[in-house]
C-alpha positions as a Markdown table, in Angstrom:
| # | Residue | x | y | z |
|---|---|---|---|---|
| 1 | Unk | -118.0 | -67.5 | 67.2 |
| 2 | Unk | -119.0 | -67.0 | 63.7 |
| 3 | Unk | -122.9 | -66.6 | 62.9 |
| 4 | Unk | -123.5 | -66.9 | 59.3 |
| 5 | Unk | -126.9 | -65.0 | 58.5 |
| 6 | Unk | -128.1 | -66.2 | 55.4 |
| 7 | Unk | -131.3 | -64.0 | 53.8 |
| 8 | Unk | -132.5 | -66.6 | 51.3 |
| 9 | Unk | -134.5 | -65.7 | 48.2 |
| 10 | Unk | -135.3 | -67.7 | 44.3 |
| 11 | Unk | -132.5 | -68.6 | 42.8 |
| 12 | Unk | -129.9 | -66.3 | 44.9 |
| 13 | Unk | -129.3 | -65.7 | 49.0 |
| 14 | Unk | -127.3 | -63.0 | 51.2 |
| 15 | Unk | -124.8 | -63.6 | 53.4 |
| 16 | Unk | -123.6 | -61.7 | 56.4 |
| 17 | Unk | -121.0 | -63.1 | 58.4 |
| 18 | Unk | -121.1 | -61.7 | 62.2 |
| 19 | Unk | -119.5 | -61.9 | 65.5 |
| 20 | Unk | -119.7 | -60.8 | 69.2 |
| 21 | Unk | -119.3 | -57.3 | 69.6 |
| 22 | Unk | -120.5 | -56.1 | 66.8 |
| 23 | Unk | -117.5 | -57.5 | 64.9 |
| 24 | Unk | -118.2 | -57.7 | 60.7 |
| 25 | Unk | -116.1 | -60.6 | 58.9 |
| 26 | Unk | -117.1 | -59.8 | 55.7 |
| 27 | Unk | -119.8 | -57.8 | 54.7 |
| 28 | Unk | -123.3 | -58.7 | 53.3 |
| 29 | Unk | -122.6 | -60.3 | 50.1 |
| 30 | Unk | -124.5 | -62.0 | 47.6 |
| 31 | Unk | -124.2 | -66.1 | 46.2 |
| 32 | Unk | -126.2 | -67.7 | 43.4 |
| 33 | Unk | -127.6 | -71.1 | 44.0 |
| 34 | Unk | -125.7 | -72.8 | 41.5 |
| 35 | Unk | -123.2 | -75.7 | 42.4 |
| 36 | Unk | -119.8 | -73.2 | 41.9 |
| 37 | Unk | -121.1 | -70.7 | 43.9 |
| 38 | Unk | -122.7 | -72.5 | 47.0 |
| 39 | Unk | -119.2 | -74.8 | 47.0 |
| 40 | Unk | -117.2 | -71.6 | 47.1 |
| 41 | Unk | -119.7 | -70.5 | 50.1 |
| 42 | Unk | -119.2 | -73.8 | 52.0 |
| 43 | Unk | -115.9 | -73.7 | 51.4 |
| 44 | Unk | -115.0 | -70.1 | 52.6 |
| 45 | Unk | -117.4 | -70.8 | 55.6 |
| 46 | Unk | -116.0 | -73.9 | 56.5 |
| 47 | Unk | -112.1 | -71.8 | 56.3 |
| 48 | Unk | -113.6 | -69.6 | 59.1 |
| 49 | Unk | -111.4 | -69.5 | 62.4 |
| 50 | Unk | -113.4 | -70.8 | 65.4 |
| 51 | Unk | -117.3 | -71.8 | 66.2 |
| 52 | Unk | -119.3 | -71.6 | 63.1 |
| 53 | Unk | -123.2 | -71.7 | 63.1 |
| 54 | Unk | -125.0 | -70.8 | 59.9 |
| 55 | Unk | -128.7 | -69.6 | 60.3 |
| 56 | Unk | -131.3 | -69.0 | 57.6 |
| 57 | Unk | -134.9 | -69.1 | 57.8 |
| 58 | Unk | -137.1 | -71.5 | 56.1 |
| 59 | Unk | -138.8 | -70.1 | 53.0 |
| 60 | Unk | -140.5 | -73.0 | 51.7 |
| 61 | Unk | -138.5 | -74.7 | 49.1 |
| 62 | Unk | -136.1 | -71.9 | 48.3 |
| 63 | Unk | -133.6 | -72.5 | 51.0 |
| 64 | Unk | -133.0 | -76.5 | 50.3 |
| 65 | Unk | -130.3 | -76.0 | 48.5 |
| 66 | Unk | -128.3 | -73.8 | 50.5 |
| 67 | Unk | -129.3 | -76.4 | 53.7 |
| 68 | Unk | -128.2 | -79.0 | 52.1 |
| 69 | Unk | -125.1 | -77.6 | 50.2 |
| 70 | Unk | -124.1 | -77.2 | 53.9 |
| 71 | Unk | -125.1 | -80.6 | 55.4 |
| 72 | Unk | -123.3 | -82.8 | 53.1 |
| 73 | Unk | -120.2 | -80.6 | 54.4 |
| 74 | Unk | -120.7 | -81.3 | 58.1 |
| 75 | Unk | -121.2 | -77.6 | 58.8 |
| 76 | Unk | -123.9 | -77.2 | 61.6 |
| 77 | Unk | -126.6 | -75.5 | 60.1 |
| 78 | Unk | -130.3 | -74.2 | 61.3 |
| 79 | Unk | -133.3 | -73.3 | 59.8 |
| 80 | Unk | -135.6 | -71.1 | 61.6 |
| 81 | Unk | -139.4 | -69.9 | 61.5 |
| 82 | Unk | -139.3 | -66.8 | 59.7 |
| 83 | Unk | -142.0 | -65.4 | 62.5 |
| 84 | Unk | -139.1 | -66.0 | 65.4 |
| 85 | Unk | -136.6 | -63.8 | 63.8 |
| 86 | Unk | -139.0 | -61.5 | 62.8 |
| 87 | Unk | -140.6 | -61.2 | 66.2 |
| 88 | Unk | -136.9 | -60.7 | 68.0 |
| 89 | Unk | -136.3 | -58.3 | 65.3 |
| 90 | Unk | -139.3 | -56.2 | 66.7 |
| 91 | Unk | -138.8 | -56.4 | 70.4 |
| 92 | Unk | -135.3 | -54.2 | 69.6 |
| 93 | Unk | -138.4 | -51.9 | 68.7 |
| 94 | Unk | -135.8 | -49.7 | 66.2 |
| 95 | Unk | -136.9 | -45.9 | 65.6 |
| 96 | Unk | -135.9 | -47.0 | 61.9 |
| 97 | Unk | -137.2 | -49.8 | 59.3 |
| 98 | Unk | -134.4 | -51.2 | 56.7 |
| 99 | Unk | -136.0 | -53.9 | 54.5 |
| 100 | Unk | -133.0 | -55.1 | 52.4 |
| 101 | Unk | -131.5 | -58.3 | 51.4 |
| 102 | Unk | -128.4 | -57.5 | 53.3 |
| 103 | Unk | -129.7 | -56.0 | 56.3 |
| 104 | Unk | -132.0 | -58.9 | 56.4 |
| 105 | Unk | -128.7 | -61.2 | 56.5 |
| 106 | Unk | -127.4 | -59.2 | 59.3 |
| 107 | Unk | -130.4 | -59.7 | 61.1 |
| 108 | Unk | -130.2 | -63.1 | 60.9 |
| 109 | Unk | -126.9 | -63.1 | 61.8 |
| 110 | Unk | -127.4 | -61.1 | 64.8 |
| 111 | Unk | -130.3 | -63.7 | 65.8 |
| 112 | Unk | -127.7 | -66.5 | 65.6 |
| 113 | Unk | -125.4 | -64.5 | 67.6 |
| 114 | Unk | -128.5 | -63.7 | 70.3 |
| 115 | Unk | -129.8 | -67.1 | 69.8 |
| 116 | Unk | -126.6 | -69.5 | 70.1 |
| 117 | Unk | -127.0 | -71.8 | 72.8 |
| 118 | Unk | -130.3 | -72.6 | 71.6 |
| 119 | Unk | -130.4 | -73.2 | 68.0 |
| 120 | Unk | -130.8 | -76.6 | 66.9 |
| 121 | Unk | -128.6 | -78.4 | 64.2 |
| 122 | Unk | -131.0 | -79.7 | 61.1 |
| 123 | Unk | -131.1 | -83.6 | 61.5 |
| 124 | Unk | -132.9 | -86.0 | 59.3 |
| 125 | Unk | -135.9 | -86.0 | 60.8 |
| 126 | Unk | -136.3 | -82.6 | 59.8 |
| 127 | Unk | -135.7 | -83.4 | 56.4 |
| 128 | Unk | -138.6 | -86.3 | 57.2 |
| 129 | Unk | -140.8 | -83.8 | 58.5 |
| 130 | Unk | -139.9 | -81.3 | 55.4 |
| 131 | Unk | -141.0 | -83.9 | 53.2 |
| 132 | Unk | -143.9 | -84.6 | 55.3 |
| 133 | Unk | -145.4 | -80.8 | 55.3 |
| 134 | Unk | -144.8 | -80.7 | 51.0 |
| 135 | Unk | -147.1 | -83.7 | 50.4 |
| 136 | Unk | -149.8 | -82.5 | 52.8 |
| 137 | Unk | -149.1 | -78.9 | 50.7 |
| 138 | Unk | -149.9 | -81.3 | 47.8 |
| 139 | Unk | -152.7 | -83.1 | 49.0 |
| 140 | Unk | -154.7 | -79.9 | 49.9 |
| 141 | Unk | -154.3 | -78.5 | 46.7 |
| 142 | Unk | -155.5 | -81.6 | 44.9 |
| 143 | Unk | -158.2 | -82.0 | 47.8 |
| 144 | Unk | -159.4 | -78.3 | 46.1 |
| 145 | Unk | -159.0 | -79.3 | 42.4 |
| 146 | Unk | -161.3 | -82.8 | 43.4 |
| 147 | Unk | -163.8 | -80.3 | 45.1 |
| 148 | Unk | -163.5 | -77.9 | 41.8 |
| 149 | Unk | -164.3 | -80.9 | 39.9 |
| 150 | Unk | -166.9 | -82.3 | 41.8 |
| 151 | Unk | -168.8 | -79.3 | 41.5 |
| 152 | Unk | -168.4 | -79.4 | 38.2 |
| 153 | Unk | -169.6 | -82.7 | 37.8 |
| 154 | Unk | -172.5 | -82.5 | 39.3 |
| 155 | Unk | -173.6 | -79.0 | 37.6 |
| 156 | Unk | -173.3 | -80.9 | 34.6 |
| 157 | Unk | -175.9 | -83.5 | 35.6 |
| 158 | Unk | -178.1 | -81.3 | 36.9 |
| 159 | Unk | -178.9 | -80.8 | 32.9 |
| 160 | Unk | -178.4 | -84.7 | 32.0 |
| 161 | Unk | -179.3 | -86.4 | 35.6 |
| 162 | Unk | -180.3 | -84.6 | 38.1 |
| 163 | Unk | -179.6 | -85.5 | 41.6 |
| 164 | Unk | -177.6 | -88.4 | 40.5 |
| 165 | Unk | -175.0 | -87.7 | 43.0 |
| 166 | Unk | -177.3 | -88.8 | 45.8 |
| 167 | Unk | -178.3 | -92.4 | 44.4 |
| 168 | Unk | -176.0 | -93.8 | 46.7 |
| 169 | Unk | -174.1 | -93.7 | 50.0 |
| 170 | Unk | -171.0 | -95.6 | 49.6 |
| 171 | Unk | -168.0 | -94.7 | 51.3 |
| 172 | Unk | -164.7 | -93.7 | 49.3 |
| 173 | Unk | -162.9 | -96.3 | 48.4 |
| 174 | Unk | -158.9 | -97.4 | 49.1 |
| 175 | Unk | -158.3 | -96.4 | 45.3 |
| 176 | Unk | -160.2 | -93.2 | 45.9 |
| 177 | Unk | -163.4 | -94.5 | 43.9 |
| 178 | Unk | -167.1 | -93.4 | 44.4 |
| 179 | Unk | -170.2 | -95.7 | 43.4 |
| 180 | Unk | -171.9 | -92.2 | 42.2 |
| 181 | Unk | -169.4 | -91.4 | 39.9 |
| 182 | Unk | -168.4 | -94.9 | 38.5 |
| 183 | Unk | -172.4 | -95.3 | 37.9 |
| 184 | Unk | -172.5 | -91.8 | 36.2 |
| 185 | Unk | -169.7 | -93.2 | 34.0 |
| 186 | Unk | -172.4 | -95.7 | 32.5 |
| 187 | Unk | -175.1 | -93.9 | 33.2 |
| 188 | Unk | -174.8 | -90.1 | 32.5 |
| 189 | Unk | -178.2 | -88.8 | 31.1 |
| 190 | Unk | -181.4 | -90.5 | 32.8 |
| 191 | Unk | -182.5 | -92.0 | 29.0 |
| 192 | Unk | -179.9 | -94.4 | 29.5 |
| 193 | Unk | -181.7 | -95.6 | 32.3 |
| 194 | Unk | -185.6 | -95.5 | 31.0 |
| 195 | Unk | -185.2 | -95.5 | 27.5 |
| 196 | Unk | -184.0 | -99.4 | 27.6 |
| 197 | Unk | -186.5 | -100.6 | 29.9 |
| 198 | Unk | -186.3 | -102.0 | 33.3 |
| 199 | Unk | -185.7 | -105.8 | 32.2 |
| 200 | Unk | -182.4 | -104.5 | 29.7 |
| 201 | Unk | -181.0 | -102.1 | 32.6 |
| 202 | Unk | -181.5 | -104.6 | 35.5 |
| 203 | Unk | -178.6 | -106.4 | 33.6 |
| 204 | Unk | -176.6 | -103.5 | 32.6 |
| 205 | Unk | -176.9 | -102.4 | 36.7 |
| 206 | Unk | -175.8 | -106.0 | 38.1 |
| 207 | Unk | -172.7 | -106.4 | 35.0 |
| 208 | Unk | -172.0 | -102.8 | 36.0 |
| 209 | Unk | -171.7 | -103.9 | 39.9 |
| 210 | Unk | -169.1 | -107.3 | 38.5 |
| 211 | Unk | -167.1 | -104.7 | 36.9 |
| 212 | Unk | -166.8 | -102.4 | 39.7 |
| 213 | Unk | -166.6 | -104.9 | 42.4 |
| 214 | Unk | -169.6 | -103.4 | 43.8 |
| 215 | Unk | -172.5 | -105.8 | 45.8 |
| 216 | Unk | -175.4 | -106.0 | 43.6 |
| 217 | Unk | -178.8 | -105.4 | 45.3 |
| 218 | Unk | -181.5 | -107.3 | 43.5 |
| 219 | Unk | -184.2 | -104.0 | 44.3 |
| 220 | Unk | -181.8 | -101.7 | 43.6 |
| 221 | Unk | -182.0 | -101.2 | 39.3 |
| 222 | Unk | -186.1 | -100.9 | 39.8 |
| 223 | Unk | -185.3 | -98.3 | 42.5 |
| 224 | Unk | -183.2 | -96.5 | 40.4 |
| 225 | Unk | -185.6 | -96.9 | 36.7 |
| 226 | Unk | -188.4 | -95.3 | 38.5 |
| 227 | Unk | -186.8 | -92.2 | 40.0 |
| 228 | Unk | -185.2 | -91.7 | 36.8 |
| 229 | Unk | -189.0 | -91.8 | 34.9 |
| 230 | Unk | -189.6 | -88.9 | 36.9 |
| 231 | Unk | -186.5 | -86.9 | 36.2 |
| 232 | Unk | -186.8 | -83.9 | 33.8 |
| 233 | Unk | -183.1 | -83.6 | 31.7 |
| 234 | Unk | -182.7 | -80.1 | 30.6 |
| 235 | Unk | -180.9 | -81.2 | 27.3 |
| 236 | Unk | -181.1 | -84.6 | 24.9 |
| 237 | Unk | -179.3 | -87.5 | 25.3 |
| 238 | Unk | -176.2 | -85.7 | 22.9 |
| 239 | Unk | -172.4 | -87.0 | 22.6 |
| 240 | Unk | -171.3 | -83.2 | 23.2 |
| 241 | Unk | -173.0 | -83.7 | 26.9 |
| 242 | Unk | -171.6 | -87.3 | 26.9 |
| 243 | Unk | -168.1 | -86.3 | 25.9 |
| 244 | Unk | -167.7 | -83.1 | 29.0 |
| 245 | Unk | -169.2 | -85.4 | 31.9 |
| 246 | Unk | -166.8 | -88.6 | 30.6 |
| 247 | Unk | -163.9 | -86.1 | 30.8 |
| 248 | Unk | -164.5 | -84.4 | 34.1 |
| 249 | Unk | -165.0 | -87.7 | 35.5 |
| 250 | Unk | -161.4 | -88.8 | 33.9 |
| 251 | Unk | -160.0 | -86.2 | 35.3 |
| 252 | Unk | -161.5 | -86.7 | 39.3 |
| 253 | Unk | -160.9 | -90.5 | 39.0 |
| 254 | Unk | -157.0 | -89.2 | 38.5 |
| 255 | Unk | -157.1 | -86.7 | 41.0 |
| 256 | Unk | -158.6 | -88.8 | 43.2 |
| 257 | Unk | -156.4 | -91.6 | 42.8 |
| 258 | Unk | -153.5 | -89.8 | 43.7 |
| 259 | Unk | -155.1 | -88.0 | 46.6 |
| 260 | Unk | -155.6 | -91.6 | 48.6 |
| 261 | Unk | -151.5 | -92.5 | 47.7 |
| 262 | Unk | -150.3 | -89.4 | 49.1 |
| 263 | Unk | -153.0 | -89.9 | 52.1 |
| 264 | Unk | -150.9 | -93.8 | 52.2 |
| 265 | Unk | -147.4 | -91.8 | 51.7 |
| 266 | Unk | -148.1 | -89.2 | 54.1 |
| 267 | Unk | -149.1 | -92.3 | 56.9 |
| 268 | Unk | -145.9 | -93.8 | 55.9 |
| 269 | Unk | -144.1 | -91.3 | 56.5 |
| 270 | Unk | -145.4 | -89.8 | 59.6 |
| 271 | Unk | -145.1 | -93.2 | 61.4 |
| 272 | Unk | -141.4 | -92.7 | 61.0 |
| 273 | Unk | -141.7 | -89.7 | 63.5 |
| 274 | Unk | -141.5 | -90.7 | 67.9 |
| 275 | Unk | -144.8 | -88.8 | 68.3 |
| 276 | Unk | -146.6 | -91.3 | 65.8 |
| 277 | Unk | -148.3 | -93.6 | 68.3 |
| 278 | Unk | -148.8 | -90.8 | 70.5 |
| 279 | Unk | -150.7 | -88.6 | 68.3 |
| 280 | Unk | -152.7 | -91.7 | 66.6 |
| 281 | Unk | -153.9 | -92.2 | 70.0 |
| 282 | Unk | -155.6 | -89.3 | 70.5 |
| 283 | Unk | -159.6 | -89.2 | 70.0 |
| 284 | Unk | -160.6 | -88.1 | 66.8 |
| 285 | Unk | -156.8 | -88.2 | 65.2 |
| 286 | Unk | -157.0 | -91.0 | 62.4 |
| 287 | Unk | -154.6 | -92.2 | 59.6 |
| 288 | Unk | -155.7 | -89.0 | 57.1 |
| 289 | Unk | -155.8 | -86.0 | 60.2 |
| 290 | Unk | -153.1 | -87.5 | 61.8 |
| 291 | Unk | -150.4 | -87.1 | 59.5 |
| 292 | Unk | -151.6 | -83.9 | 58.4 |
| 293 | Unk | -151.5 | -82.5 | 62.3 |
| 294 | Unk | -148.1 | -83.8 | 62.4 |
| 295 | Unk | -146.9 | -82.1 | 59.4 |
| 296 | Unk | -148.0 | -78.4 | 60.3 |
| 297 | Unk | -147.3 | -78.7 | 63.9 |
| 298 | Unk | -143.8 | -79.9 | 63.0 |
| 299 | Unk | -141.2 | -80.7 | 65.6 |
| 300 | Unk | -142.9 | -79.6 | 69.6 |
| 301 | Unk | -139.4 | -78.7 | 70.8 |
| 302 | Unk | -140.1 | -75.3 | 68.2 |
| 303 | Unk | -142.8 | -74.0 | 71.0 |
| 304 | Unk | -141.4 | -73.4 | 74.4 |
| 305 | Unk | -144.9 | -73.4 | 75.9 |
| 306 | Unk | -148.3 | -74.5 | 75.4 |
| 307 | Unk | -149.5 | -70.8 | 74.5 |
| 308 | Unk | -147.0 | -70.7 | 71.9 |
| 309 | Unk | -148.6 | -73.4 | 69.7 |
| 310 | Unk | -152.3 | -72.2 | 69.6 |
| 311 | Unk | -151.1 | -69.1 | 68.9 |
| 312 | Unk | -149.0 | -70.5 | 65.8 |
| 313 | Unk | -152.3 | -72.2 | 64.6 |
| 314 | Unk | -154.1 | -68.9 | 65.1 |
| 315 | Unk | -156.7 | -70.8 | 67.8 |
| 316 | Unk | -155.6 | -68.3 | 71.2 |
| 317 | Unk | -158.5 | -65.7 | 72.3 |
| 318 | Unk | -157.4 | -62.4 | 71.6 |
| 319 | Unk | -156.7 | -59.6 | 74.5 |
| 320 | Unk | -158.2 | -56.5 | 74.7 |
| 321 | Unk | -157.9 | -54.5 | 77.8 |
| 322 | Unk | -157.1 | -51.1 | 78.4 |
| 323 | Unk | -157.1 | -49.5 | 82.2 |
| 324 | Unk | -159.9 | -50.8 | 84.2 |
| 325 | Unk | -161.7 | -52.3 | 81.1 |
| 326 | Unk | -160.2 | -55.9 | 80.4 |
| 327 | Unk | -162.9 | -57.6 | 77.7 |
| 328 | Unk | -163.4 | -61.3 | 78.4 |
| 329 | Unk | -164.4 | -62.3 | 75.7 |
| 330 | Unk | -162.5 | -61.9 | 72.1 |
| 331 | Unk | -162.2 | -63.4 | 68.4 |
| 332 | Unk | -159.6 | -65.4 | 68.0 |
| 333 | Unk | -156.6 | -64.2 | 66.4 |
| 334 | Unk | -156.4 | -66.3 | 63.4 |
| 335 | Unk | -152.6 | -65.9 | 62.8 |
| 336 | Unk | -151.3 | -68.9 | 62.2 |
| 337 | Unk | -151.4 | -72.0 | 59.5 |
| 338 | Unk | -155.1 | -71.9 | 57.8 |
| 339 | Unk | -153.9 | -75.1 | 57.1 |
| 340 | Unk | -153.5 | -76.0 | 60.4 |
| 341 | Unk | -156.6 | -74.6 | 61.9 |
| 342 | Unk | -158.6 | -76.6 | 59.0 |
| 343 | Unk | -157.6 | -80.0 | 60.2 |
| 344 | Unk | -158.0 | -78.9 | 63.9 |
| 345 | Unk | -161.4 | -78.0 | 62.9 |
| 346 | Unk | -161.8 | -81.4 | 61.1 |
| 347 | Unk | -160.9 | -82.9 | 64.3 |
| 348 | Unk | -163.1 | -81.5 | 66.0 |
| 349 | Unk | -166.2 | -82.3 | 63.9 |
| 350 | Unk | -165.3 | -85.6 | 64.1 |
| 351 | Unk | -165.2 | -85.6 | 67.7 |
| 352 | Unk | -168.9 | -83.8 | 67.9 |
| 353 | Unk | -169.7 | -87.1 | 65.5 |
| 354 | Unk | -168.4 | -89.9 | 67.8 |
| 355 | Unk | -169.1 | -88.0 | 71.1 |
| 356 | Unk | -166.2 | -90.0 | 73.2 |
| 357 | Unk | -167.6 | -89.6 | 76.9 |
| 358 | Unk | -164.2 | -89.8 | 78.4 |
| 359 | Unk | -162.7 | -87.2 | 75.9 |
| 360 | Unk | -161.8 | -84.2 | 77.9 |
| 361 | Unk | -161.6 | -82.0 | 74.6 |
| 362 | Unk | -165.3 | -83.4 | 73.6 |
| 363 | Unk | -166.8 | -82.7 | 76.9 |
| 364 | Unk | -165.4 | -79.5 | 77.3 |
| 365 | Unk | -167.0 | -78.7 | 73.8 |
| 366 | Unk | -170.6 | -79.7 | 75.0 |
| 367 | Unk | -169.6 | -77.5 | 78.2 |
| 368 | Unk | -169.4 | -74.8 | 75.8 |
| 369 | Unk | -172.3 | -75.8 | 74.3 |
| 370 | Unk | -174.8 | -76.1 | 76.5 |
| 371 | Unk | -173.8 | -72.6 | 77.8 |
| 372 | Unk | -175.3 | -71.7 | 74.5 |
| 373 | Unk | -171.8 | -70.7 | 73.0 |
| 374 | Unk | -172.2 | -70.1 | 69.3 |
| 375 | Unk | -170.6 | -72.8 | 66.9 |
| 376 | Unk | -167.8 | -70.9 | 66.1 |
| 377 | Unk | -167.1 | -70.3 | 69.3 |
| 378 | Unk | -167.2 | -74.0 | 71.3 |
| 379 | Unk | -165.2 | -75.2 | 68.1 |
| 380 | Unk | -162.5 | -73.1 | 68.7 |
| 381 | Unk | -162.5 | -73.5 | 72.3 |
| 382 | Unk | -162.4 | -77.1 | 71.7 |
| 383 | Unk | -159.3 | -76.8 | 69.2 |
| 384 | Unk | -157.4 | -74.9 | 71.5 |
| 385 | Unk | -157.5 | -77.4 | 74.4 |
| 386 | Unk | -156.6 | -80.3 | 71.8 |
| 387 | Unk | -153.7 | -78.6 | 70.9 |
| 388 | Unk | -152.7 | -77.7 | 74.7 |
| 389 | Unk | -153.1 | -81.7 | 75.4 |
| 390 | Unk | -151.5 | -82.4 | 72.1 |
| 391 | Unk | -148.2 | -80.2 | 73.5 |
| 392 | Unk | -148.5 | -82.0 | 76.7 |
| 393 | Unk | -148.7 | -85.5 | 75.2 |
| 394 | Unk | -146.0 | -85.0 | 72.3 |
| 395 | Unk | -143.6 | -83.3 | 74.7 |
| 396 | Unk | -143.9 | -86.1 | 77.6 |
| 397 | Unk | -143.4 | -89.1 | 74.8 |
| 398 | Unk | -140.5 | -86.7 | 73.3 |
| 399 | Unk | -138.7 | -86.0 | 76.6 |
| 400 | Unk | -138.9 | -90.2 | 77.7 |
| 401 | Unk | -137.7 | -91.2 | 74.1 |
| 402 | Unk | -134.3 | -88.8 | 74.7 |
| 403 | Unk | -133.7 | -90.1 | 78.1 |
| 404 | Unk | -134.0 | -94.0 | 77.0 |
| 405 | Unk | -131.7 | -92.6 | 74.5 |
């Protein structure tokens, strides 16, 4: 049995080779990540007498290489949560803390060693899943740079047209598109509007609506002229205003636009995974949440029970209790993926918006509810039963699809 501990960091990783008994094959040593020196690794590793199992955890993008340097050789390799190792690190409960590349590697190593029966070779749907958790790591942070802009937007207009951000209700389109903002693109300060009078706007509004492929409302432009007669701009109709509004909205129409493909990629990609149908299925769970639950939860078979995944996503009631005092009511621990906890909480306000009467989740929520729970508290509550089903469901469709297999 040979455990290959590898401590993985930018550009570089350390390698401790282990065996039972405390046996050392080589000691800690360091490998760059460039094609020589991870051939060289996979090479010496793959020399090794006997069982070999290489471990590392996974540290966001920087331990690709090294996985995959070790795939396309057909060595069985395993990337673990970081928080697994480090939590069987602590229950040894040593009187002495070494934080070093190389004694991490041992660590690892020794994990593999403790570990062995249990770890799991990386397959392709890892890699599917991988991929799945970088895009929605993409789409949040353009989700945040649309909101940035947004807001920007609309401070803008407060000087040019204010309140012209709730002229109209549409629905974001498939092309991620908004009425408000196409119609501030024509429109931008509130003299474009009254200073050409109602006849000359009425068929600038209905050649706007042809362009955008928008249904023209015959009351609509007179709706619109009059507000803006009462509308106070804070500065004149200038090309300096007109030039910073038509660029922030260049700039969200982009964003925007590649926010609704990844939303289509990430769908794509998650109905690749067995728990799809399953998870789509659930109330509340749609073709933008769904993915994204998917891709922070990861593969179920990670979590051994159902405590195990709220508490990754941070949703499990604390404990405090001490002699004969045992508090019964505590904050949540808030642990795990913010990301994770944001799209349970998404869930659930989407759940409090169609009130399903035969979701259990929902109706424990109003439970909480009418017991006068705070907000914070019932949503919670409610995400922490979602993810309990969730386990239950995912593992059941998991479990039938290996036995057919």
């Amino acid at each position: 049995m040979n455990a290959v501990g590898i401590d993985v960091s930018k550009g570089k990783s350390t390698v401790a080779i282990l065996r039972p008994a405390g046996e050392v094959v080589r000691k800690p040593f360091s490998v760059s990540h460039s094609v020589k020196d991870l051939s060289d690794l996979v090479s010496y590793v793959g020399s090794l007498d006997g069982e070999t199992k290489v471990v590392m955890e996974a540290t966001g993008h920087y331990h690709e290489p090294v996985l995959k340097a070790f795939l396309d050789a057909g060595i069985f390799v395993s990337a673990v949560n970081p928080s697994l190792i480090k939590r069987h690190d602590s229950d040894e409960n040593p009187l002495r803390k070494v934080k070093s590349d190389p004694a991490d590697a041992r660590k690892i190593g020794k994990y593999a060693l403790d570990k062995w029966e249990y770890l799991r070779q990386h397959s392709a749907m890892d890699t599917t899943r991988e991929q799945l958790k970088t895009l929605n790591t993409q789409f949040h942070f353009l989700m945040q740079q649309k909101v940035a802009l947004k807001n920007n937007l609309i401070s803008l207009l407060d000087l040019t047209y204010p309140g012209a951000n709730d002229l109209f209700a549409s629905p974001v389109r498939s092309d991620g598109s908004e009425k408000w903002i196409d119609y501030v693109h024509s429109f931008w300060h509130v003299d474009c509007v009254r200073k050409i009078g109602l006849k000359a706007f009425t068929e600038r509004y209905r050649n706007f609506c042809l362009h955008h492929g928008y249904i023209f409302q015959p009351d609509k432009p007179e709706e619109l002229f009059n507000a803006a007669k009462e509308l106070v701009a804070v500065v004149p109709k200038d090309p300096v205003y007109k030039q910073l509004i038509l660029g922030d909205i260049e700039q969200l129409n982009t964003v925007s636009k590649q926010i609704e493909a990844f939303r289509q990629t990430m769908n794509e990609l998650a109905s690749t995974l067995p728990e799809y149908d399953t998870v789509m299925s659930m109330h509340g769970v749609g073709t933008t949440y769904g993915p994204q639950l998917m891709a922070e939860i990861g593969d179920i078979s990670r979590f051994d029970h159902r405590s195990a995944i709220t508490a990754f996503a941070g949703v499990d009631p604390g404990v405090n209790q001490s002699g004969t005092m045992n508090q019964q009511s505590n904050r949540a621990s808030k642990h795990g993926d913010p990301r994770l906890r944001k799209t349970l909480f998404q869930i659930m306000s989407t759940l409090l918006q169609l009130a399903p009467s035969d979701d259990p989740v929902y109706l424990f929520m109003m439970k909480k509810k009418s017991e006068e729970k705070p907000y914070q508290v019932y949503m919670t509550a409610g995400a922490n039963k979602f993810l309990r089903i969730y386990y239950g469901k995912v593992k059941e469709c998991i479990t039938a699809q290996t036995s057919a297999q």
